[in-house]
C-alpha positions in Angstrom: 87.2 -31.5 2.6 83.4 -32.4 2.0 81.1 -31.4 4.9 78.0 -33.7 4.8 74.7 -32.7 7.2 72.2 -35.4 8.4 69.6 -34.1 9.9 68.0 -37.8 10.5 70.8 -40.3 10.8 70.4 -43.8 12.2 72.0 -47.0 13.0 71.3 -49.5 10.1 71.3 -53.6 10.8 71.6 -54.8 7.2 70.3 -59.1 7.2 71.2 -61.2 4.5 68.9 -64.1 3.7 67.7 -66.7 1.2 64.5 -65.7 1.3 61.9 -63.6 2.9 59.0 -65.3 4.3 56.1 -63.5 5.9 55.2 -64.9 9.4 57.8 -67.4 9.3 61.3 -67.6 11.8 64.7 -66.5 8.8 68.0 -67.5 9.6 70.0 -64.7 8.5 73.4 -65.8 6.2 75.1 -62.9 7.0 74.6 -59.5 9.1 75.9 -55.5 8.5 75.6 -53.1 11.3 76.4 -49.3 10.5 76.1 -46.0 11.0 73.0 -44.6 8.6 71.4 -41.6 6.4 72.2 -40.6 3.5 74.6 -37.8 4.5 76.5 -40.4 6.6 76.7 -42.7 3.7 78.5 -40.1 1.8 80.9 -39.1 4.7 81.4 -42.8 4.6 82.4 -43.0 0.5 85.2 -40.1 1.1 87.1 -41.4 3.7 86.8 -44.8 1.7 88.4 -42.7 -1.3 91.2 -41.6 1.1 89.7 -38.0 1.1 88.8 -36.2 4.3 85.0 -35.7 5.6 82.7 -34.2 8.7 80.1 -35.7 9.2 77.3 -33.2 11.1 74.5 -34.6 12.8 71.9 -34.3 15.6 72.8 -37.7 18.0 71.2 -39.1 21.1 71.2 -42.1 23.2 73.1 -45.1 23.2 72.3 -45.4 19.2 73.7 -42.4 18.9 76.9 -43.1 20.7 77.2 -46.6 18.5 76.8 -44.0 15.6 79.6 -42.0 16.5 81.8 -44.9 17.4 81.2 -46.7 14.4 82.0 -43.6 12.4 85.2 -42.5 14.3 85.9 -46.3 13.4 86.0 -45.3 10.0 88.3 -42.5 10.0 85.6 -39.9 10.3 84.9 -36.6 12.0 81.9 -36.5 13.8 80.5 -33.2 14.9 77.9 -34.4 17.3 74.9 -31.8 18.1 73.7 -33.6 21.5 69.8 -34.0 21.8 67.4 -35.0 24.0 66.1 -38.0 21.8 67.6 -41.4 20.6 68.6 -41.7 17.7 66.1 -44.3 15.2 67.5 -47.7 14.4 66.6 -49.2 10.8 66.5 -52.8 9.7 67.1 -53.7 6.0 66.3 -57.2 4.7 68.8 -58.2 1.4 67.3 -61.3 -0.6 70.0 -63.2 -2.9 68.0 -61.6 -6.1 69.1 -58.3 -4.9 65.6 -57.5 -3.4 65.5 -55.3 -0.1 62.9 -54.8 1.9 63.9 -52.1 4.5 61.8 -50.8 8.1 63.0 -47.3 8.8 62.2 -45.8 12.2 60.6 -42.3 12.0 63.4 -41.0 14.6 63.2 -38.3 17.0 61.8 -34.7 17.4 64.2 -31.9 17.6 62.8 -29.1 19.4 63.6 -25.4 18.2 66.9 -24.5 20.3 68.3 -28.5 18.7 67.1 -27.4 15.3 69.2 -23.7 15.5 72.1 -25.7 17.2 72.4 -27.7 13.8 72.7 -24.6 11.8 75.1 -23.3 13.6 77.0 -26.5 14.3 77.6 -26.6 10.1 78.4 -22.9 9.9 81.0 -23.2 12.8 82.6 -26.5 11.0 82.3 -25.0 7.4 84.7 -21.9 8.9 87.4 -24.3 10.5 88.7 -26.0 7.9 88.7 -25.9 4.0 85.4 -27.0 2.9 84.7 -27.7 -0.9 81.5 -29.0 -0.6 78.4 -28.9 1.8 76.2 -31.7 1.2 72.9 -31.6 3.0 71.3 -35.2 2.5 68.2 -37.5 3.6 64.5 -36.5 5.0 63.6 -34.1 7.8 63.2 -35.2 11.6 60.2 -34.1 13.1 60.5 -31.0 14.4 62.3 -28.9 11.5 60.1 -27.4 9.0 60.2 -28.3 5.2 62.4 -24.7 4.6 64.7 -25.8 7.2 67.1 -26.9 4.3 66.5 -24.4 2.3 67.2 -21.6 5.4 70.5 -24.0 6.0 71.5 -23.3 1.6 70.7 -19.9 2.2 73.5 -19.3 4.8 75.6 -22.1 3.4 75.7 -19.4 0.2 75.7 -16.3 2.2 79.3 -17.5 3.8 80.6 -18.9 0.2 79.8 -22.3 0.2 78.7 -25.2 -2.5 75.7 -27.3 -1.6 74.8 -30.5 -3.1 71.3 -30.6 -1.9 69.5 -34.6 -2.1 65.9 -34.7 -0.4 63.0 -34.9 -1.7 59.4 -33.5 -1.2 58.1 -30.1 0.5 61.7 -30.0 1.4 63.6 -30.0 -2.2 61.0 -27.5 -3.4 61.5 -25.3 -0.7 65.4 -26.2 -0.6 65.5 -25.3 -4.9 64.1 -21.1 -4.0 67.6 -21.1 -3.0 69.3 -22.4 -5.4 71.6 -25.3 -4.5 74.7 -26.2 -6.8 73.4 -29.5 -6.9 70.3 -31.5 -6.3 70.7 -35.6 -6.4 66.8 -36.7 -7.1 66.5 -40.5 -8.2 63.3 -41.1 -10.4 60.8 -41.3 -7.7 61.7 -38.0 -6.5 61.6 -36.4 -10.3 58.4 -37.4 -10.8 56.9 -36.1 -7.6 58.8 -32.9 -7.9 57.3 -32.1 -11.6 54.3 -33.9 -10.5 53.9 -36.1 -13.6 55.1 -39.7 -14.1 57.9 -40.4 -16.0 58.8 -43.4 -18.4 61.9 -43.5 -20.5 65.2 -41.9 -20.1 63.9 -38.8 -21.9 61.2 -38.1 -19.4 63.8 -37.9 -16.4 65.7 -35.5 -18.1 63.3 -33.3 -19.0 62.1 -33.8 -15.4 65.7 -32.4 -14.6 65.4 -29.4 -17.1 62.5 -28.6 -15.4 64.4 -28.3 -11.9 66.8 -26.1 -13.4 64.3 -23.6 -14.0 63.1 -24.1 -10.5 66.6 -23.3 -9.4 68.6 -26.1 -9.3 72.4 -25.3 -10.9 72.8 -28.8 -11.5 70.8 -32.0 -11.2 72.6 -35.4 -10.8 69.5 -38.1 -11.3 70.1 -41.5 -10.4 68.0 -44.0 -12.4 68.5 -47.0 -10.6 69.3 -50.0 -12.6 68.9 -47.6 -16.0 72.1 -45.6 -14.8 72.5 -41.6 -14.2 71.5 -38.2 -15.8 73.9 -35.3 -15.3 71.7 -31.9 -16.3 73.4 -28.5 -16.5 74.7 -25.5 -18.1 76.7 -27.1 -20.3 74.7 -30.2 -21.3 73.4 -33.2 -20.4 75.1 -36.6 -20.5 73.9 -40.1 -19.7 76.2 -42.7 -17.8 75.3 -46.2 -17.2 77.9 -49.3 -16.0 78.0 -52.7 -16.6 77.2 -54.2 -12.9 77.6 -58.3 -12.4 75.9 -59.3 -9.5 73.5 -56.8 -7.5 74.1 -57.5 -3.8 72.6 -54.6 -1.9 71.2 -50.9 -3.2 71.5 -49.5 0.4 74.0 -46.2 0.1 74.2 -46.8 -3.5 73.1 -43.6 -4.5 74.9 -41.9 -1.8 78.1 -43.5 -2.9 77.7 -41.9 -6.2 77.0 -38.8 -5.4 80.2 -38.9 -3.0 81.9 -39.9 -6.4 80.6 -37.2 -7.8 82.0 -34.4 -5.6 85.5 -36.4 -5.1 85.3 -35.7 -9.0 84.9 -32.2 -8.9 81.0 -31.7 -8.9 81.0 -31.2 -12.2 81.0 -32.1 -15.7 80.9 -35.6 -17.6 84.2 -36.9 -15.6 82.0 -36.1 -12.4 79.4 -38.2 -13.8 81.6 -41.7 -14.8 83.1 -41.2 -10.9 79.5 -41.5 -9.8 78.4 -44.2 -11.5 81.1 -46.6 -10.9 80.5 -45.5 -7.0 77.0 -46.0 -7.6 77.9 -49.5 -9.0 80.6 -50.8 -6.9 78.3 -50.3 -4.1 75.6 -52.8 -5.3 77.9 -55.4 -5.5 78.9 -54.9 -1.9 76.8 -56.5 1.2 74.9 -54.0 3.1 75.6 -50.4 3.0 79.3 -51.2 2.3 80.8 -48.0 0.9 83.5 -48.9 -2.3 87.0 -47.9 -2.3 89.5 -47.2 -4.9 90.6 -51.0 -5.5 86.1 -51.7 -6.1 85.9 -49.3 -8.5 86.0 -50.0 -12.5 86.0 -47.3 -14.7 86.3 -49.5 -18.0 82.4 -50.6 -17.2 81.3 -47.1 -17.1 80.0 -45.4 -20.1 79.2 -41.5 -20.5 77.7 -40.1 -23.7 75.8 -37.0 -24.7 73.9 -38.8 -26.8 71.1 -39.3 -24.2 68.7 -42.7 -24.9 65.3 -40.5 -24.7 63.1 -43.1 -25.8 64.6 -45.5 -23.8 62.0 -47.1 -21.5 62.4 -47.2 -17.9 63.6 -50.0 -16.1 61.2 -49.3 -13.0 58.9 -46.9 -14.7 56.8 -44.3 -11.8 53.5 -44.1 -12.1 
């Protein structure tokens, strides 16, 4: 069972349409409503591999209760920690090219006593049933602290736990002290984590080397387009998959890391799982999470003869 944490959820109306014009009325082609963060997205992949998931998360309001439904829809366990707030609705924008534009609410403020509730909340579900994995995803509502993740990986280890860990900012470096299994950064995030841009292939993994030594045990980079970087112990391996038509990047990296962990969490058969997720997803509308019959293994290549001088799709500056 993987036990995912989302400190910041939302409910996520996904429009398709041929074009976006600024100022001007759009008449959507097609329209996704579900239940969002990243932590939800992965809760999502599982039970679309067959494989069971709880999802944590702080909800409120009638958003929140759409969440819940939406998710129990899904054939997902919610573990609901009630607050005061609603919980934020986003709107992403999917162009035909694959372009998104996407408006994400900030959400609400969790006061101390909601904050501790949450901590407990994953210990008391991590106890009741057989947990392999607790995967603590997506940014910070106001209210918790950046070393609210890492206090949550510190008694995730204390009781025996696995943590895949994917945020970003003061709250991965504060999270990596720690020492999460796994940290899921995509290229962005590597570069503000070493503080340094980052160019080709070889640049984001020795970005990833880099948050080993911070503390990391593993780090599971998505590259977007470019494919992934798995960096640990044992190696590092490259995986990229052939991918057709690009419909929608929302939960795509979620979606891998969910086929990560279905895989085992580890090693180069971990990483192909996680990028045929990863590219299943973009050819499905919305957030859409891929199931078994989406996925093609046959696209997906994993070497460990990493490209290093190959140049960045998307390069960050």
């Amino acid at each position: 069972m993987i036990l995912t944490v989302t400190p910041n959820p939302s409910l996520d109306r996904t429009y398709e349409v041929p074009s976006l014009d600024r100022g001007e009325v759009i008449r959507a082609t097609g329209e996704q409503v579900d239940p969002g963060g990243k932590g939800v997205n992965v809760s999502r992949a599982v039970a679309a591999a067959g494989q069971r998931t709880v999802a944590v998360l702080p909800l409120g309001g009638a958003p929140g209760a759409l969440v819940a439904d939406l998710l129990h829809a899904q054939g997902i366990d919610v573990a609901p920690v009630p607050i005061a707030g609603a919980t934020r609705s986003n709107i992403a924008v999917a162009e035909p090219d694959g372009t998104l534009t996407k408006i994400n609410a900030p959400g609400p403020e969790l006061s101390p006593a909601e904050a501790e509730l949450l901590l407990e909340t994953v210990r008391a579900q991590y106890q009741a049933a057989d947990t392999t994995w607790i995967t603590c995803c997506g940014s910070l509502p106001r209210g918790l602290a950046p070393s609210w993740y890492a206090d949550l990986v510190a008694r995730a280890h204390a009781a025996g736990a696995r943590i895949a860990l994917d945020t970003s900012g003061p709250a991965l470096l504060a999270a990596l002290r720690e020492r999460p299994d796994v940290v899921k950064p995509n290229a962005e995030e590597l570069a503000e984590a070493v503080g340094r841009p980052l160019a080709t292939v070889g640049d984001a993994a020795k970005a990833a080397e880099e948050l080993r030594a911070m503390g990391a045990g593993a780090v599971l980079a998505s590259l977007g387009a470019d494919g992934q970087l798995l960096v640990d112990a044992a190696g590092t391996w490259f995986g990229s998959a052939r991918v057709d038509v690009v419909r929608s990047n929302v939960g795509a990296g979620d979606s891998s890391l969910a086929g990560f962990l279905i895989a085992g969490g580890s090693g180069p058969e971990a990483l192909a799982s996680a990028v045929a997720h990863g590219a299943a997803a973009v050819q499905l509308p919305g957030s859409v999470m891929p199931t078994p019959a989406d996925l093609d293994l046959s696209a997906v290549t994993v070497t460990s003869e990493v490209p290093v001088d190959r140049a960045l799709t998307e390069p960050v500056s």
